[in-house]
N, C-alpha and C positions, 0 to 999 in steps of 0.2 A: 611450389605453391601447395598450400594445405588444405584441403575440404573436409570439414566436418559433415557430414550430414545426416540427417533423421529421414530415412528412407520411406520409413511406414507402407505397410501392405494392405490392402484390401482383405474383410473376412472370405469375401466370396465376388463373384463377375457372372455375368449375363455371356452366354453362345449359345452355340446350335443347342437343343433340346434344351434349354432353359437355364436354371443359376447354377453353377458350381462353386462349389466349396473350394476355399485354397486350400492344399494338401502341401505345396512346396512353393517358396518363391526365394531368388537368389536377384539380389540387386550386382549389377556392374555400372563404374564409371567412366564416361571420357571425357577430354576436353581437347578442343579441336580434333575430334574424330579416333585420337590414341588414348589407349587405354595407360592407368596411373602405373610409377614405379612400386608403388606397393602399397595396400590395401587393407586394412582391419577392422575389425568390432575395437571401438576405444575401451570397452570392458577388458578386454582382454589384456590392453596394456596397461591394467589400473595393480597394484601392488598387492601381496594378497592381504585379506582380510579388507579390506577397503571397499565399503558400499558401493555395490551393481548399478548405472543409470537402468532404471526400469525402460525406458525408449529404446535403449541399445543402438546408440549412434554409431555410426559406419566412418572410417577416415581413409580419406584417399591423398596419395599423396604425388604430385606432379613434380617434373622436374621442365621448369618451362627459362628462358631468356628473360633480362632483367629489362628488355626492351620489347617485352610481346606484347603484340596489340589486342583487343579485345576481340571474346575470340567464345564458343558452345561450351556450356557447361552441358552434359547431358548424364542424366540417370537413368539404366532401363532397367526394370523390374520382370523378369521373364515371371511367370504365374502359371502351376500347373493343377487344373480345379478337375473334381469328381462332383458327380452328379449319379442319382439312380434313375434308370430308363425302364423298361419291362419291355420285353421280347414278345414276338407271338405276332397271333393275328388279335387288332384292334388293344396291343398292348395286357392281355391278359396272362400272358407267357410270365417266368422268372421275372425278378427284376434283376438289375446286373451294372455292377457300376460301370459310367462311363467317363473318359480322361477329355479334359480338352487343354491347349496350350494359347495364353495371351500373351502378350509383349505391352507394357506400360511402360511410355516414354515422354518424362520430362525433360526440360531445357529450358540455361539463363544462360545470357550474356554476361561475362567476365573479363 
């Protein structure tokens, strides 16, 4: 089975000490819990010289029985955002970036 999919990221997310900016996010796929026989940017397998989708769809590819039942499509989105804090007493210290890590996860039935 083939997935295309348009993953799309978040500029930024809400945690502890307030919004962070995404710095990094790496999507993975599974369906029924396993991860795909192999995975790409569909850019990548576009020919050269041949126009970039600006989206940059993601394609996963499953190797499932011609009799499986329906069964989790799931995308997780790992997200690692920066934020500035300031140090000190009542915050008037340095400021200093700080990291935090989300997990964003969607899910279809297929």
């Amino acid at each position: 089975m083939v997935v295309t999919v348009l993953t799309g990221t978040p500029t930024e997310f809400d945690g502890p000490d307030g919004t962070y900016e995404v710095a990094e996010a790496e999507s993975t796929f599974l369906l029924d819990a396993r991860g795909p026989e192999e995975s790409f940017a569909l850019n990548d397998a576009l020919p050269e010289g041949a126009v970039e989708d600006a989206n940059d769809p993601q394609v996963a590819i499953f190797e499932v029985a011609p009799d499986r039942p329906t069964g989790q499509f799931e995308v997780r989105t790992a997200l690692t955002g920066e934020t500035k804090v300031r140090t000190g007493k009542k915050g008037k210290g340095k400021p200093r970036t700080k990291t935090f890590e989300a997990l964003v996860a969607q899910g279809a039935f297929v």
